[in-house]
PAMINU-266979 format. One record per atom (N, C-alpha, C): residue number from 1; residue in one letter; atom name; x, y, z. Coordinates in nm, 4 decimals, padded with zeros to 6 digits. Example, Ala and Ser with C-alpha at 12.3 -4.5 7.8 and 13.67 -1.06 7.14 Angstrom:
2
NODE   i aa at       xx       yy       zz
NODE   1  A  N  01.3190 -00.5690  00.7800
NODE   1  A CA  01.2300 -00.4500  00.7800
NODE   1  A  C  01.3200 -00.3300  00.7800
NODE   2  S  N  01.2850 -00.2250  00.7080
NODE   2  S CA  01.3670 -00.1060  00.7140
NODE   2  S  C  01.2900  00.0030  00.7870
This chain:
147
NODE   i aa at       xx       yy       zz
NODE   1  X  N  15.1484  04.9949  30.1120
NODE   1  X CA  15.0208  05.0635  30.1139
NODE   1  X  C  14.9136  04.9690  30.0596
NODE   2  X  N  14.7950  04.9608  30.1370
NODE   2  X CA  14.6891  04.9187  30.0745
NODE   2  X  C  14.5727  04.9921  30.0609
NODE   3  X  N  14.5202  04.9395  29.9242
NODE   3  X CA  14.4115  05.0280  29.8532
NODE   3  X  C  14.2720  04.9141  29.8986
NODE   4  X  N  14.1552  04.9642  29.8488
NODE   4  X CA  14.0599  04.8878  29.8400
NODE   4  X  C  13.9921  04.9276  29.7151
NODE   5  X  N  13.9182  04.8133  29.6860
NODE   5  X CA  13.8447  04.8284  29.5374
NODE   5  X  C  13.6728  04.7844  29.5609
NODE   6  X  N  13.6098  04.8629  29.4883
NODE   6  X CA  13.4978  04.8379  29.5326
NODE   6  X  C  13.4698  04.7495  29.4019
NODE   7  X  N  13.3490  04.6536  29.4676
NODE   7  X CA  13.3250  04.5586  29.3965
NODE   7  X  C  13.1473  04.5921  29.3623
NODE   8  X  N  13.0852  04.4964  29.3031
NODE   8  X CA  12.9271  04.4975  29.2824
NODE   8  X  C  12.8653  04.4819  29.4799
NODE   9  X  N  12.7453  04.5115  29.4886
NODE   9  X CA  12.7103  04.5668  29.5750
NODE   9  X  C  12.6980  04.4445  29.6879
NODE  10  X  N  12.7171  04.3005  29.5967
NODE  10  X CA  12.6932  04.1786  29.6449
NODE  10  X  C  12.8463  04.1390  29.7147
NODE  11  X  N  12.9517  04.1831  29.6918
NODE  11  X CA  13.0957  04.1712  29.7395
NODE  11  X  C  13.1129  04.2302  29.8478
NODE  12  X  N  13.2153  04.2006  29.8903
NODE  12  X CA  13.2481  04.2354  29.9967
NODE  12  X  C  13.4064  04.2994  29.9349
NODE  13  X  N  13.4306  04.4286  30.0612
NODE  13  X CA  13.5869  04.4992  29.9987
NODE  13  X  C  13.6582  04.4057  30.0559
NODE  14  X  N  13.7789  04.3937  29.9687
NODE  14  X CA  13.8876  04.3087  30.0118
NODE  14  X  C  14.0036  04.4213  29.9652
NODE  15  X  N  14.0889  04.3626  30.0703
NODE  15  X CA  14.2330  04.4631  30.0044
NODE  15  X  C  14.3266  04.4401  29.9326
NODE  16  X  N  14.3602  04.5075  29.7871
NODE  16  X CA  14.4316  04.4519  29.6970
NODE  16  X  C  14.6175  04.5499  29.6793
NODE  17  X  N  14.7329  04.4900  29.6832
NODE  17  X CA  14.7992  04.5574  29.6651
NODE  17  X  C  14.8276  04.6180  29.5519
NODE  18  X  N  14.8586  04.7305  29.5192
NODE  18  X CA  14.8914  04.8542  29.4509
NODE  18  X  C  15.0283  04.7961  29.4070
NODE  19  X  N  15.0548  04.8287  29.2772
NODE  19  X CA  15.1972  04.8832  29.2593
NODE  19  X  C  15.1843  04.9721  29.2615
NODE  20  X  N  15.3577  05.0622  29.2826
NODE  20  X CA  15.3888  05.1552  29.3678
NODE  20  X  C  15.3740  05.2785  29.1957
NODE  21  X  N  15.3938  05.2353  29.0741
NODE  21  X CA  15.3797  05.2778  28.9582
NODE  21  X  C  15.2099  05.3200  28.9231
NODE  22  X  N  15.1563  05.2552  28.9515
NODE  22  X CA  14.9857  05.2795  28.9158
NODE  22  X  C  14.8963  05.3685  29.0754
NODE  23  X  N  14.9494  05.3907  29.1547
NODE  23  X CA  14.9106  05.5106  29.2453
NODE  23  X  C  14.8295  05.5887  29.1919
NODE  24  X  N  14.7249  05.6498  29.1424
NODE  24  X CA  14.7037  05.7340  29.0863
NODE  24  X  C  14.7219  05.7870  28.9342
NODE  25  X  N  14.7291  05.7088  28.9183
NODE  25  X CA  14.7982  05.7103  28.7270
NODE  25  X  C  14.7763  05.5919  28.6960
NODE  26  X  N  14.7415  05.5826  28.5420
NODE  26  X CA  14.7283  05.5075  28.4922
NODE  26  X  C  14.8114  05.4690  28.3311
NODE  27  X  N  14.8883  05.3876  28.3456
NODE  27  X CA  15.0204  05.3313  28.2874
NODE  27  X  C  14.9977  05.3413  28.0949
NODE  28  X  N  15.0696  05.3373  27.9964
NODE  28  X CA  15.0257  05.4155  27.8806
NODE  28  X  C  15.0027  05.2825  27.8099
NODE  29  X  N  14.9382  05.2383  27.7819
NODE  29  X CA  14.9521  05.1498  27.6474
NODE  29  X  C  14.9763  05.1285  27.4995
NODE  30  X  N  15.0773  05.0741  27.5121
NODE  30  X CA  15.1429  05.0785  27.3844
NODE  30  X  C  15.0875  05.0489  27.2610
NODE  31  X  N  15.0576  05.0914  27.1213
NODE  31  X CA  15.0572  05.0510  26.9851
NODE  31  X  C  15.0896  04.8828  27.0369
NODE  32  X  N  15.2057  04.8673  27.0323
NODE  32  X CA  15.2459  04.7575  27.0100
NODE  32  X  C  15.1754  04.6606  27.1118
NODE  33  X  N  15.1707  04.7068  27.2350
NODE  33  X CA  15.0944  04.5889  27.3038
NODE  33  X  C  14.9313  04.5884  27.3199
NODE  34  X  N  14.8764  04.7143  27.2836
NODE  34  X CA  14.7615  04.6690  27.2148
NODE  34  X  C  14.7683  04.5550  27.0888
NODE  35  X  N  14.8293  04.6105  27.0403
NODE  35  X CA  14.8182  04.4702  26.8932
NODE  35  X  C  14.8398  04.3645  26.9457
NODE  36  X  N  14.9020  04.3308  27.0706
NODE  36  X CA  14.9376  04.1989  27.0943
NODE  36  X  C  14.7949  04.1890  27.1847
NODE  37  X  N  14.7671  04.2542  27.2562
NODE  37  X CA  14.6433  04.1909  27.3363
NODE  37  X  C  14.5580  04.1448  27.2186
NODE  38  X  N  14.5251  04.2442  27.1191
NODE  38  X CA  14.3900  04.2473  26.9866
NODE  38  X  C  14.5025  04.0884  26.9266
NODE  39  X  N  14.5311  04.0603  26.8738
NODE  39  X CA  14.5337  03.9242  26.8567
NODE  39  X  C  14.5321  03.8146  26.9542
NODE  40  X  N  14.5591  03.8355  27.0321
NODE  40  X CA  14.5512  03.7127  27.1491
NODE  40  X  C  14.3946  03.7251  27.1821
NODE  41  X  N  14.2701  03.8114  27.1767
NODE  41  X CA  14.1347  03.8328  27.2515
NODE  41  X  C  14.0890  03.7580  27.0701
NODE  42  X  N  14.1269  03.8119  26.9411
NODE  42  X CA  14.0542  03.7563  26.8209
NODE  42  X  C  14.1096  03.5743  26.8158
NODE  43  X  N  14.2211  03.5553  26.8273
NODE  43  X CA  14.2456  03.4201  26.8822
NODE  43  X  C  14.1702  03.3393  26.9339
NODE  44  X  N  14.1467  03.3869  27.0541
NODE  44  X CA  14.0581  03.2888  27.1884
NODE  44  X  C  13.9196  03.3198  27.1459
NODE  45  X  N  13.8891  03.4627  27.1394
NODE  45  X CA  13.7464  03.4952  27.1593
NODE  45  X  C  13.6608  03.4818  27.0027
NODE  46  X  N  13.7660  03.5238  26.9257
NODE  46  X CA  13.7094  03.5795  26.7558
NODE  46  X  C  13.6258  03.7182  26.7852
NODE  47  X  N  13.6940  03.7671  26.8576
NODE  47  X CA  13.6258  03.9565  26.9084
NODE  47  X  C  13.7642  04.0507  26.8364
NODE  48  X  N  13.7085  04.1380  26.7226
NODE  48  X CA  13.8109  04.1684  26.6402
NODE  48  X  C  13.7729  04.3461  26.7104
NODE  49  X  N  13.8688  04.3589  26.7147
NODE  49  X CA  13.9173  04.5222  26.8225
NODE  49  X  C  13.9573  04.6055  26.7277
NODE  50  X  N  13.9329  04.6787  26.6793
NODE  50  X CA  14.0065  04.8405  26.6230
NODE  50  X  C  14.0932  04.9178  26.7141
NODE  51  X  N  14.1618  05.0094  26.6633
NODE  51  X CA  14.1848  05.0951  26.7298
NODE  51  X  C  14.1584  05.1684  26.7709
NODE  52  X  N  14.0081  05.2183  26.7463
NODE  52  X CA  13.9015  05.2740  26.8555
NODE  52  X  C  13.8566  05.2424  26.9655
NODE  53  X  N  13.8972  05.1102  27.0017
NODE  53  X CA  13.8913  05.0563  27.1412
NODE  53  X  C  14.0293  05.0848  27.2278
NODE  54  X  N  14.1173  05.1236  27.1777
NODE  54  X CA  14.2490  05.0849  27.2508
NODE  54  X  C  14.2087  05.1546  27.4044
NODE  55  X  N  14.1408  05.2928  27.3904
NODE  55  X CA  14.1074  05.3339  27.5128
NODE  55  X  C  14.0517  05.2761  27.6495
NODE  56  X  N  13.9405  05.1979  27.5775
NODE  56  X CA  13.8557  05.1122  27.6663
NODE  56  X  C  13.9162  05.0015  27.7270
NODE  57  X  N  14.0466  04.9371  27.6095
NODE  57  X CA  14.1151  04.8462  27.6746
NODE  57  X  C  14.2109  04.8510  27.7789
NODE  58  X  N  14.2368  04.9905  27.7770
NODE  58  X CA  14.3787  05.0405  27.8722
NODE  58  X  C  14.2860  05.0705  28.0296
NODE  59  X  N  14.1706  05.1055  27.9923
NODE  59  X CA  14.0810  05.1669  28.0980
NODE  59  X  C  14.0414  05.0165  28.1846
NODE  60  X  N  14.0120  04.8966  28.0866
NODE  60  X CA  13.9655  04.8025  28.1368
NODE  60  X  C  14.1186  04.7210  28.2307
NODE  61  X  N  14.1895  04.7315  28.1414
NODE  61  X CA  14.2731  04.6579  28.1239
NODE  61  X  C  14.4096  04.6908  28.2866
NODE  62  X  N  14.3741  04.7886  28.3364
NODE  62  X CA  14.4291  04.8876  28.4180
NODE  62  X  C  14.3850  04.8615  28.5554
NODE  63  X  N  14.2626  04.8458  28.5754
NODE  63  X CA  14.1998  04.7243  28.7017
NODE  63  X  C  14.2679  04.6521  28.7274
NODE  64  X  N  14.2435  04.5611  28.6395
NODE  64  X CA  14.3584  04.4507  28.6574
NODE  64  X  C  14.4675  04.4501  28.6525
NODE  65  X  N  14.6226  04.5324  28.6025
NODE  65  X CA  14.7136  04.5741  28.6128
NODE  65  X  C  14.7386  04.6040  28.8359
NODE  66  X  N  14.6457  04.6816  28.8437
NODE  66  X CA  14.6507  04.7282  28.9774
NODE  66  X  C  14.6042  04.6609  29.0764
NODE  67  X  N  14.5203  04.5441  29.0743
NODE  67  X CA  14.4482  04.3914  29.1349
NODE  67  X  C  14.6136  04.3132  29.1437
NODE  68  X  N  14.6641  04.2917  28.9870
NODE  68  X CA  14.7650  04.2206  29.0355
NODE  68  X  C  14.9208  04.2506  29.0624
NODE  69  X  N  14.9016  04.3841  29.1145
NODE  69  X CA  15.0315  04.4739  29.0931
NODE  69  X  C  15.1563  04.4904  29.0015
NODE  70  X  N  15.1072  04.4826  28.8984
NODE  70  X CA  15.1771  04.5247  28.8244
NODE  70  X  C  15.1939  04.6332  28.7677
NODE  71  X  N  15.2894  04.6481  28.6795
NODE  71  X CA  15.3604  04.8257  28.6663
NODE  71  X  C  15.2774  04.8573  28.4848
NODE  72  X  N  15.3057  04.7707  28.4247
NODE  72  X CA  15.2503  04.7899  28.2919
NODE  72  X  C  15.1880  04.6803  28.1981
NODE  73  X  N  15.1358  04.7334  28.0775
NODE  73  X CA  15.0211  04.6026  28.0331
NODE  73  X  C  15.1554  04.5048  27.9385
NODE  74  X  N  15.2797  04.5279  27.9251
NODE  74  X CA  15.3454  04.3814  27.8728
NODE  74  X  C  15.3611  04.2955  27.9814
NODE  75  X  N  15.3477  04.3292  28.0829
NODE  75  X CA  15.3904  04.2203  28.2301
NODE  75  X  C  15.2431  04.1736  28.2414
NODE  76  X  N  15.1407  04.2510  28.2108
NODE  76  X CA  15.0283  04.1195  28.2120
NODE  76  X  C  15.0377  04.0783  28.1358
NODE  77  X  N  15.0582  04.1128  27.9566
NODE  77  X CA  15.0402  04.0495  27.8796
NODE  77  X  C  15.1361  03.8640  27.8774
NODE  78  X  N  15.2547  03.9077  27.9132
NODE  78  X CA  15.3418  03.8053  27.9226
NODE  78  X  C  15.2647  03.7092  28.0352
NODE  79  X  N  15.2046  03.7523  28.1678
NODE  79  X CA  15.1542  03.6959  28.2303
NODE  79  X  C  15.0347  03.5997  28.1803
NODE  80  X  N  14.9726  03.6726  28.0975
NODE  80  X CA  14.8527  03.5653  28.0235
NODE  80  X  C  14.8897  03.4719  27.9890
NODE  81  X  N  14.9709  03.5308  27.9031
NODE  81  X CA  15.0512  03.4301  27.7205
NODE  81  X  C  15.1208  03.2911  27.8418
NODE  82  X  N  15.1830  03.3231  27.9561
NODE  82  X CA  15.2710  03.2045  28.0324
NODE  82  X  C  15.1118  03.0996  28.1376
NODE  83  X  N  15.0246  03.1926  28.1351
NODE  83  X CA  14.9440  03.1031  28.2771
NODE  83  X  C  14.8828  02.9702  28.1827
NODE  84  X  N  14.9118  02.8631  28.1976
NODE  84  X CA  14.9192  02.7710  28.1126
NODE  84  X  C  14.7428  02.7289  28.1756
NODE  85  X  N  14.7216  02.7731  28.2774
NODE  85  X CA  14.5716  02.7202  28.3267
NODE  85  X  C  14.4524  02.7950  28.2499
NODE  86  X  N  14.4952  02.9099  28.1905
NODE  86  X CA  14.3904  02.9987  28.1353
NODE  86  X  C  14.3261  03.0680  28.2339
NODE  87  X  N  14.3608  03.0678  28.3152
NODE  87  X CA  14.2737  03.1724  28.4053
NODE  87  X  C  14.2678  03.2868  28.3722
NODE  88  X  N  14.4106  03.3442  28.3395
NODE  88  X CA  14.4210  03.4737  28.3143
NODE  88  X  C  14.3598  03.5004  28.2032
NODE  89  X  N  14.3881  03.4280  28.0820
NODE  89  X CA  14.3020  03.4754  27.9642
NODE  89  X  C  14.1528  03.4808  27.9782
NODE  90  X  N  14.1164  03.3810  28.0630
NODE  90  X CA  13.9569  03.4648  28.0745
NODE  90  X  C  13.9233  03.6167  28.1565
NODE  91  X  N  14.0202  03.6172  28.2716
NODE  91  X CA  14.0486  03.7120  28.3276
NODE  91  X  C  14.0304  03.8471  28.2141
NODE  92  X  N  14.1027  03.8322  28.1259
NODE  92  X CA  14.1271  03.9025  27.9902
NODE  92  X  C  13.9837  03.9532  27.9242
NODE  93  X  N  13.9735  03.8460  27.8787
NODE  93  X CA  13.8636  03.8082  27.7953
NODE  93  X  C  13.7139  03.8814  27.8655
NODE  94  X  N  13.7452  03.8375  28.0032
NODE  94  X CA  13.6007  03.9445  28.0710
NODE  94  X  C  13.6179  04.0280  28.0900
NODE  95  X  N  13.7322  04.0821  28.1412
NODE  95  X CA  13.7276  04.2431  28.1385
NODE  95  X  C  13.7145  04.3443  28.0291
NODE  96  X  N  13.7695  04.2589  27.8758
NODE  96  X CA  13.7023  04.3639  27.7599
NODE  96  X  C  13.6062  04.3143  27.6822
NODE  97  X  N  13.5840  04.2084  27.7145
NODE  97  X CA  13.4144  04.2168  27.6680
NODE  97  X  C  13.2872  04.2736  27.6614
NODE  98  X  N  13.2085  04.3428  27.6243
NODE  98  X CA  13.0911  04.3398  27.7177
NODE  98  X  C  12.9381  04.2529  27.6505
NODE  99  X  N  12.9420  04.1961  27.8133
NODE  99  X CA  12.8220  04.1224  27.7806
NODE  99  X  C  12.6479  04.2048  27.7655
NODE 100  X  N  12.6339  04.0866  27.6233
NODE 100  X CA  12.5088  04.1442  27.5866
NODE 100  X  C  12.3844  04.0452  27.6360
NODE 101  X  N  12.3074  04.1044  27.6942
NODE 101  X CA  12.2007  04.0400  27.7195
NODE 101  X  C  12.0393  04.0459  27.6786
NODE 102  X  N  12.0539  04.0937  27.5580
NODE 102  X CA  11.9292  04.1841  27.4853
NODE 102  X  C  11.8576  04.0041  27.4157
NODE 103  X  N  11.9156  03.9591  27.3846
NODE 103  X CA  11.8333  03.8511  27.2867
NODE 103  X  C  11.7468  03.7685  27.3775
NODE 104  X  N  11.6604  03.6644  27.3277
NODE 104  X CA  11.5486  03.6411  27.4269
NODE 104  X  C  11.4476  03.7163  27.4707
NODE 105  X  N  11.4693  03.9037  27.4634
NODE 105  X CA  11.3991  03.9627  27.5278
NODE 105  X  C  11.2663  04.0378  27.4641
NODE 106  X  N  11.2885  03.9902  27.3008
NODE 106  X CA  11.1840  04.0553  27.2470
NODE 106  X  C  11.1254  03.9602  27.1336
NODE 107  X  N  11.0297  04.0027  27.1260
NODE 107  X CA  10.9172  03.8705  27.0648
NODE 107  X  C  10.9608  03.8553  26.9254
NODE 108  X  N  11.0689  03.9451  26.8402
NODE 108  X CA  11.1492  03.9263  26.7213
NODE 108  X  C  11.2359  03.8104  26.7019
NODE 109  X  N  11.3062  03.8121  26.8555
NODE 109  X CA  11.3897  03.6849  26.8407
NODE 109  X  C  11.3248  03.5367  26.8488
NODE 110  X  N  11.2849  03.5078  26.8880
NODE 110  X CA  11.1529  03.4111  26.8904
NODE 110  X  C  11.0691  03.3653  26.7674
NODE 111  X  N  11.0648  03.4850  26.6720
NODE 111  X CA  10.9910  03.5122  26.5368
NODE 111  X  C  11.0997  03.4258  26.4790
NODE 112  X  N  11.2521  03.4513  26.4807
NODE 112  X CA  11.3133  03.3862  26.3563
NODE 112  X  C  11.3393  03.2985  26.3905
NODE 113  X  N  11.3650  03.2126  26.5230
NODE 113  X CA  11.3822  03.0929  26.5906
NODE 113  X  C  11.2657  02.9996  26.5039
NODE 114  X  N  11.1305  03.0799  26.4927
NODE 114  X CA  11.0166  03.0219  26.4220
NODE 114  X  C  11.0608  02.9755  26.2673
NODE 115  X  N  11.0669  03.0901  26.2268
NODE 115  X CA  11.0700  03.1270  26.0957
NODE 115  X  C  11.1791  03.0226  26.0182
NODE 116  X  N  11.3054  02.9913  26.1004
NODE 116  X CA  11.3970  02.9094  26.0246
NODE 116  X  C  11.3860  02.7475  26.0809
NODE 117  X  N  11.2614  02.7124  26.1361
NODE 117  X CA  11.2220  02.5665  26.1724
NODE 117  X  C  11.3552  02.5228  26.2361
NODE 118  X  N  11.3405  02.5379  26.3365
NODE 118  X CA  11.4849  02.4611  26.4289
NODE 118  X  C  11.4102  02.3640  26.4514
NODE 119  X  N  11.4787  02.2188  26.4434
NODE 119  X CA  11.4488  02.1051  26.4608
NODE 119  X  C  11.4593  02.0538  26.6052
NODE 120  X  N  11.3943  02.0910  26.7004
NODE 120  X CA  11.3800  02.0547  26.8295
NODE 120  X  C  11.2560  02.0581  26.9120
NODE 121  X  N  11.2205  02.0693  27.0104
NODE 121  X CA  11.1565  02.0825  27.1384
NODE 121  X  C  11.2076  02.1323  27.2287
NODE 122  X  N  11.1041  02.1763  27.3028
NODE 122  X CA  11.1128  02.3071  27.4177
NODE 122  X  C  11.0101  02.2150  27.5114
NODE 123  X  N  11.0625  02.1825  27.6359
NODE 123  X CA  11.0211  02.1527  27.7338
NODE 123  X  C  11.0218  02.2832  27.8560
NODE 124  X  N  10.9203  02.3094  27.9166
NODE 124  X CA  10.9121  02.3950  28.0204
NODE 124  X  C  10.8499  02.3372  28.1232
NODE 125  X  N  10.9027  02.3107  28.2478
NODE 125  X CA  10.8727  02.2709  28.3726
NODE 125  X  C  10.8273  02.3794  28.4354
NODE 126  X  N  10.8886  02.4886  28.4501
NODE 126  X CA  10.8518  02.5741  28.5999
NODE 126  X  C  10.9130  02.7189  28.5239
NODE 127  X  N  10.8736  02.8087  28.6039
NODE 127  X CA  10.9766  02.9495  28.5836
NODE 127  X  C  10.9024  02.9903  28.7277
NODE 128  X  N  11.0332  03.0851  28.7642
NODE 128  X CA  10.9894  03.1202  28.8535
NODE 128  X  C  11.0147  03.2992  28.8779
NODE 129  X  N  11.0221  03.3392  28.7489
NODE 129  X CA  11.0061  03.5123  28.7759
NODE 129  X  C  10.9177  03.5518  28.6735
NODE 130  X  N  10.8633  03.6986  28.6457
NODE 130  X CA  10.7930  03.7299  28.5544
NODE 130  X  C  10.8915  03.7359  28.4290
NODE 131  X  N  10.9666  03.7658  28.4035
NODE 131  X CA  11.0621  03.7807  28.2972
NODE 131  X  C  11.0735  03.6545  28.2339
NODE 132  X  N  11.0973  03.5310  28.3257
NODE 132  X CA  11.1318  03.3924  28.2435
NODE 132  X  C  10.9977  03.3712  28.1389
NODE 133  X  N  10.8639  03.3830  28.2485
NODE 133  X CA  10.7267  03.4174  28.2306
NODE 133  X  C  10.6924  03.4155  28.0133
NODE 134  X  N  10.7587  03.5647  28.0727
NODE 134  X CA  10.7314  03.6716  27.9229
NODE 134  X  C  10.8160  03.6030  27.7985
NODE 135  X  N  10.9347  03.4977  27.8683
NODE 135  X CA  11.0442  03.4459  27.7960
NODE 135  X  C  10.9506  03.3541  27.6885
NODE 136  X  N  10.8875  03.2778  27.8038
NODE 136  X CA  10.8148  03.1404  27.7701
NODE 136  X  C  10.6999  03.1766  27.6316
NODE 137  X  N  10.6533  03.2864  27.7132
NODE 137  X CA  10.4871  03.3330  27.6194
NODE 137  X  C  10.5584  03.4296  27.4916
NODE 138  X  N  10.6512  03.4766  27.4948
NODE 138  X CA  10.7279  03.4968  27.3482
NODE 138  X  C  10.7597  03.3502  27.2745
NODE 139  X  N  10.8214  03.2841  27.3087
NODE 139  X CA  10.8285  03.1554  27.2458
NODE 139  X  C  10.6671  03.0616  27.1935
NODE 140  X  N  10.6667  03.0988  27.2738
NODE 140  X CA  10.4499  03.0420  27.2842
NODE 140  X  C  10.4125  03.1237  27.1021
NODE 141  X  N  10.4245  03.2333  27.1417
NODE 141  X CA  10.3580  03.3188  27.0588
NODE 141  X  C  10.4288  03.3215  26.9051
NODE 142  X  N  10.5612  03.2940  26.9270
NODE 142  X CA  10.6408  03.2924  26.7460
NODE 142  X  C  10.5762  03.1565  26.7236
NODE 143  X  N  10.5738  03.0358  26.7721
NODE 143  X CA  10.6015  02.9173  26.7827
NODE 143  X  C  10.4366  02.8760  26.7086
NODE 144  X  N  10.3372  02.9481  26.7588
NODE 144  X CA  10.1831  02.9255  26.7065
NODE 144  X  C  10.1633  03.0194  26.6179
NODE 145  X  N  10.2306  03.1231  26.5670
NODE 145  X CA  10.2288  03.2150  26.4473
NODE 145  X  C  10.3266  03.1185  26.3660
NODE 146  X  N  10.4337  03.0141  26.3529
NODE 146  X CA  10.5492  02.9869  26.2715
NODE 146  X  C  10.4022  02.8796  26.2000
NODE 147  X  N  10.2863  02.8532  26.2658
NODE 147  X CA  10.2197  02.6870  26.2107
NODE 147  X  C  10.1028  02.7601  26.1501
C-alpha cells in the first residue's frame, strides 16, 4: 500500500511507504526511549527536553517513523545512533526543534547589539525586500543612539 504525505505548498506529493504497524495509529513511545532520544538531541544540539515534551516528540517523531517505514521509535533510534553520515541525526534534530525566527525583528535586538559594543562593521550593499529594509534601519537606528 501506498500513502502520500503532504508536504509545504512548494513540494510536490511523492509516495512514501507505510509500515504495515503505523496505518492509522501511532506507535507508543517509551520512557526509556524517550530518554535515549533526550540525550542524544542534548548531546548534538544542547536542547534539554523534559518530560513535557515527550508528546510532541512521539507526534514529531512518528512522521518520520512512517517516511521511513518503520514499526517503532527504537528502530529509528538505533537507526540514527548507526548512520555514521549524520543525516539522520539532523533528520532528528529538525523534526523536534522548532525554529525561532523572532530576533532581528525588533528594534530591541539591535539596542543590545549597540549597547555591548561588538567590535565590528556592517557593510550593506543591497536588500531587496521591505523587511531586510526595516532590518537595516533598526540597525541604523540602535547603532546612532549606541554614539
Amino acid at each position: 500500500m501506498v500513502h502520500y504525505l503532504r508536504g509545504a505548498a512548494h513540494l510536490v506529493e511523492k509516495p512514501v511507504a507505510m509500515a504495515p504497524g503505523l496505518i492509522g495509529a501511532s506507535p507508543e513511545l517509551s520512557d526509556r526511549d524517550f530518554f535515549c532520544f533526550c540525550q542524544l538531541v542534548h548531546q548534538h544540539a544542547g536542547i534539554h527536553l523534559t518530560t513535557q515534551k515527550k508528546e510532541l516528540m512521539r507526534a514529531r517523531l512518528t512522521k518520520i517513523l512512517r517516511e521511513r517505514g518503520l514499526k517503532n521509535f527504537r528502530e529509528y533510534y538505533e537507526k540514527v545512533v548507526a548512520d555514521s553520515s549524520g543525516a539522520e541525526l539532523t533528520c532528528l534534530l529538525d523534526a523536534i526543534s522548532t525554529n525561532q525566527t523572532a530576533f532581528w525583528r525588533e528594534h530591541k535586538h539591535f539596542q543590545y547589539l549597540a549597547d555591548v559594543n561588538m567590535p565590528w562593521k556592517v557593510k550593506v550593499y543591497t536588500y531587496t525586500t521591505p523587511e531586510e529594509e526595516q532590518i537595516f534601519d533598526n540597525f541604523k537606528d540602535a547603532r546612532d543612539e549606541a554614539e
